[in-house]
C-alpha positions as CSV (number, residue, x, y, z in Angstrom):
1,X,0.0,0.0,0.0
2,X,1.4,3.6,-1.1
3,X,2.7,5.9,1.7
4,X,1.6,8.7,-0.6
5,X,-0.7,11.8,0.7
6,X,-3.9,11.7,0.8
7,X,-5.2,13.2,-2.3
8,X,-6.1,16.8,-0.9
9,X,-6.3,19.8,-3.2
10,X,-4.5,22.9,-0.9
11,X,-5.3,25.0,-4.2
12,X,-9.4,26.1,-4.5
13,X,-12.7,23.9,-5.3
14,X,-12.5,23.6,-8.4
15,X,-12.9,20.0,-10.2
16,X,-9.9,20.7,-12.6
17,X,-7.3,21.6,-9.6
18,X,-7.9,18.4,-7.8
19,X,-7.6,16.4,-11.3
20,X,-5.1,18.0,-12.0
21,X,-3.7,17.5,-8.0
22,X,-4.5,14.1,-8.3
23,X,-2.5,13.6,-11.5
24,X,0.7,15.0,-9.9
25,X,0.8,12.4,-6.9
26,X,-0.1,9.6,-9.2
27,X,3.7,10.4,-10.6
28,X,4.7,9.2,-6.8
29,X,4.5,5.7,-8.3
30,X,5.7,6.3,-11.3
31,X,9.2,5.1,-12.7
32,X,9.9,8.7,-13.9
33,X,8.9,10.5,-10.4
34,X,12.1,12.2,-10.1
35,X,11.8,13.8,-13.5
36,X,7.9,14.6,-12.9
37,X,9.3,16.3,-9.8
38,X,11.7,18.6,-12.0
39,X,9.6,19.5,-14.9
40,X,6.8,20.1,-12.0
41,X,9.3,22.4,-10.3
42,X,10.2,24.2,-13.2
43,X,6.6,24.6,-14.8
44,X,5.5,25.9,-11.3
45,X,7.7,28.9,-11.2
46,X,6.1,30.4,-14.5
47,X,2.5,28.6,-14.8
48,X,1.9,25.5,-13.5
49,X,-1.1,25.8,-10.7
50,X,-0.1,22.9,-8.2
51,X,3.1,23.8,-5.9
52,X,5.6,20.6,-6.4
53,X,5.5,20.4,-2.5
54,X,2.6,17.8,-2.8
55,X,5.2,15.3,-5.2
56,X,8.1,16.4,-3.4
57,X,6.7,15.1,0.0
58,X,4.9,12.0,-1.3
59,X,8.4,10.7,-2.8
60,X,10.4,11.5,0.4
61,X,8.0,9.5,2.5
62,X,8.2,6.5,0.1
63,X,11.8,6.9,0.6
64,X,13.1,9.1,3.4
65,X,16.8,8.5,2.6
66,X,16.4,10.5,-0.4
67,X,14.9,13.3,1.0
68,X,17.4,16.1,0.6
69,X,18.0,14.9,-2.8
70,X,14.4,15.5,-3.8
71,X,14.7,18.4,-2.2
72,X,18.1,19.7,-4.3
73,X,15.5,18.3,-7.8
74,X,13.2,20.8,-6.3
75,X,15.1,23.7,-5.8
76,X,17.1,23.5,-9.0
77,X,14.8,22.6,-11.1
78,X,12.7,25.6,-9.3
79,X,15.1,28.3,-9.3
80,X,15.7,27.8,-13.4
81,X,11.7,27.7,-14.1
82,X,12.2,31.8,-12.2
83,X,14.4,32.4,-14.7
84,X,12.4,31.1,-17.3
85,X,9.2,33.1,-16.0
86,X,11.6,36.4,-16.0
87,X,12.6,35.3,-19.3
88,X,8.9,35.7,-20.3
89,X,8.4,38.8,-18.8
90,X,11.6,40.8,-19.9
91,X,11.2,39.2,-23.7
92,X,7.8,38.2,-24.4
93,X,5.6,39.9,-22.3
94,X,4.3,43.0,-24.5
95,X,3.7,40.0,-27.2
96,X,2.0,37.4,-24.7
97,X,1.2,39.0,-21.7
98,X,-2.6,39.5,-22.3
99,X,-2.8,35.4,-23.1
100,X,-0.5,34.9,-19.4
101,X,-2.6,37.0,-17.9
102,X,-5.9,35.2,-19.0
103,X,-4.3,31.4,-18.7
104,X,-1.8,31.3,-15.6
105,X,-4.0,31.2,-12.4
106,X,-2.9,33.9,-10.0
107,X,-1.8,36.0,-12.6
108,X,-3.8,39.6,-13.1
109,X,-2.1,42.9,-14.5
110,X,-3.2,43.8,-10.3
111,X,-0.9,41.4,-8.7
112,X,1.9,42.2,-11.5
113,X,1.5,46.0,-10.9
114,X,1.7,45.3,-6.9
115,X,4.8,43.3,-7.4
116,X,6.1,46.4,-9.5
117,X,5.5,48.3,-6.4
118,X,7.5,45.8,-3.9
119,X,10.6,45.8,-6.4
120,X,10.9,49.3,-5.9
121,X,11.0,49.0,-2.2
122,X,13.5,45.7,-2.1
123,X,13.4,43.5,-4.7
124,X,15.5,40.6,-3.1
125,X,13.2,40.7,-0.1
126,X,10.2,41.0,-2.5
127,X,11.6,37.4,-4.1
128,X,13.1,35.2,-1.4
129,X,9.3,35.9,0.5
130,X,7.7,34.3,-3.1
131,X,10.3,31.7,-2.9
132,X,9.7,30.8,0.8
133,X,6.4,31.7,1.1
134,X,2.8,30.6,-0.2
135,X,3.0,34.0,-1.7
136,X,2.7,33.0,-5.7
137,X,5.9,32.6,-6.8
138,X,5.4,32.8,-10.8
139,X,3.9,36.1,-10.4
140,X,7.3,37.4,-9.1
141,X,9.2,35.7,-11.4
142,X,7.4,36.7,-14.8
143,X,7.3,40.4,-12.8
144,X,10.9,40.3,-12.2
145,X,11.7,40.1,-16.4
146,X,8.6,42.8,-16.8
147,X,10.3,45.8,-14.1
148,X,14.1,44.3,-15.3
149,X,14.7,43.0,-12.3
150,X,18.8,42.2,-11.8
151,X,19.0,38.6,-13.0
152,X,21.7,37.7,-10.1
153,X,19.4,39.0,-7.7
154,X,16.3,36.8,-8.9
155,X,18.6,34.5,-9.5
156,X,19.9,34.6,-5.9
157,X,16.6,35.3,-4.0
158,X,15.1,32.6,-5.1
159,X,17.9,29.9,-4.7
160,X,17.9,30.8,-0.9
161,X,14.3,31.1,-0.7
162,X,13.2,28.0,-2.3
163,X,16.4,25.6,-1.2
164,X,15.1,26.9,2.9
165,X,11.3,25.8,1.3
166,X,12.3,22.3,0.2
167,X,14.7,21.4,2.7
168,X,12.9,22.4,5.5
169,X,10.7,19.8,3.8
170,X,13.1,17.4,3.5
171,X,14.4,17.8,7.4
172,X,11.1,17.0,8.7
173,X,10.7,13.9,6.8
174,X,14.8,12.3,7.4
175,X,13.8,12.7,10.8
176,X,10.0,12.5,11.4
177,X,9.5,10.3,8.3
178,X,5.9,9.4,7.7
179,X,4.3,10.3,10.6
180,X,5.0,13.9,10.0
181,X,3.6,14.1,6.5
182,X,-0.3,15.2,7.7
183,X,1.6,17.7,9.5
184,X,3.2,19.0,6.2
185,X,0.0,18.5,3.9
186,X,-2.2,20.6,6.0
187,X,0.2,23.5,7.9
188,X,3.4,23.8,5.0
189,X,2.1,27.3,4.5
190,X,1.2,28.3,8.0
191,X,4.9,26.5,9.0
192,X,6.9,28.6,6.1
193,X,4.9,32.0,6.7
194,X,6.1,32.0,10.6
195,X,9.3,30.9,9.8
196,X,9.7,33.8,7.5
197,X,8.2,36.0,10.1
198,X,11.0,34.8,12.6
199,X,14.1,35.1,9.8
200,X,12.3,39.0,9.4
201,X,12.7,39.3,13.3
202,X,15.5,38.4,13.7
203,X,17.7,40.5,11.0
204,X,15.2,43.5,12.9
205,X,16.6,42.6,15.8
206,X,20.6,42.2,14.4
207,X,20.0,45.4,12.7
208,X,18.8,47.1,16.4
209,X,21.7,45.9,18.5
210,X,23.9,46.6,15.3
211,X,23.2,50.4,15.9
């Protein structure tokens, strides 16, 4: 009997998502889950609805050992779908950006001219939050090409951001193995939004004492 999670859609109601939810934990099973978990990874950071946290933790509890190293798939494969998303939206955006904007959930010209606003406050602290957070990722990426965002400092936001998101992942299962996995199926998000509240803290606080 598969360790897998239960199949639970974290993303909305609607009958599509948890297909489409279901279809990415039937690759947990599959011969080619590693590479499901990549292109996942990847596809997520530009378009793809379903966050590759849900494959990502049903292959580590089917084999805990390997954890981390889904985790490293994850982040890689993660960090170069950013740079494809900034890709779209330094290159093709004035071309495609109306069909983005109607296909890619969580995309609207709103959010995108929001995320405008962040960059010009701190752009790296704008992107690691996306990349750590449940904060939608893709918009910042494809935002991040649109405003000419440094590529180094997308590039570098979101390896830290996302490599602390699938780790931390990856830590809970090497040690807690299966019984922790409810745990990270129904509070990941709650669990990565305090956690980024904390890291916030405490550089407040190192920047206080500092002075």
């Amino acid at each position: 009997m598969s360790d897998a999670p239960e199949r639970k859609s974290f993303t909305g109601p609607g009958i599509w998502l948890r297909q489409l939810y279901a279809w990415v934990l039937g690759w947990a099973d599959h011969r080619y889950g590693t590479w499901a978990l990549f292109l996942i990874s990847f596809a997520e950071s530009s378009f793809f609805p379903i966050p590759p946290d849900v494959l990502q933790i049903a292959l580590s509890v089917s084999k805990p050992r390997r954890a981390y190293f889904y985790a490293a798939v994850s982040a890689v494969a993660s960090v170069l779908g950013g740079v494809f998303g900034w890709l779209i939206g330094y290159a093709f955006w004035e071309a495609c950006g109306p069909l983005f904007l109607r296909l890619v959930p969580g995309l609207s010209q709103e959010a995108v001219d929001h995320v405008g606003k962040l960059y010009q406050a701190n752009a790296f602290w704008a992107i690691f939050a996306a990349a750590f957070t449940p904060i939608p990722y893709k918009v910042f990426t494809i935002a991040g090409g649109i405003f000419q965002v440094p590529l180094a400092v997308l590039v570098g936001a979101s390896l830290l951001g996302r490599s602390a998101r699938f780790f931390l992942v990856a830590t809970a299962i090497f040690f807690f193995g299966p019984a922790v996995r409810r745990v990270l199926e129904q509070r990941l998000e709650l669990i990565t939004l305090a956690l980024f509240v904390l890291i916030v803290l405490g550089f407040v606080v190192v920047k206080y004492f500092l002075n």
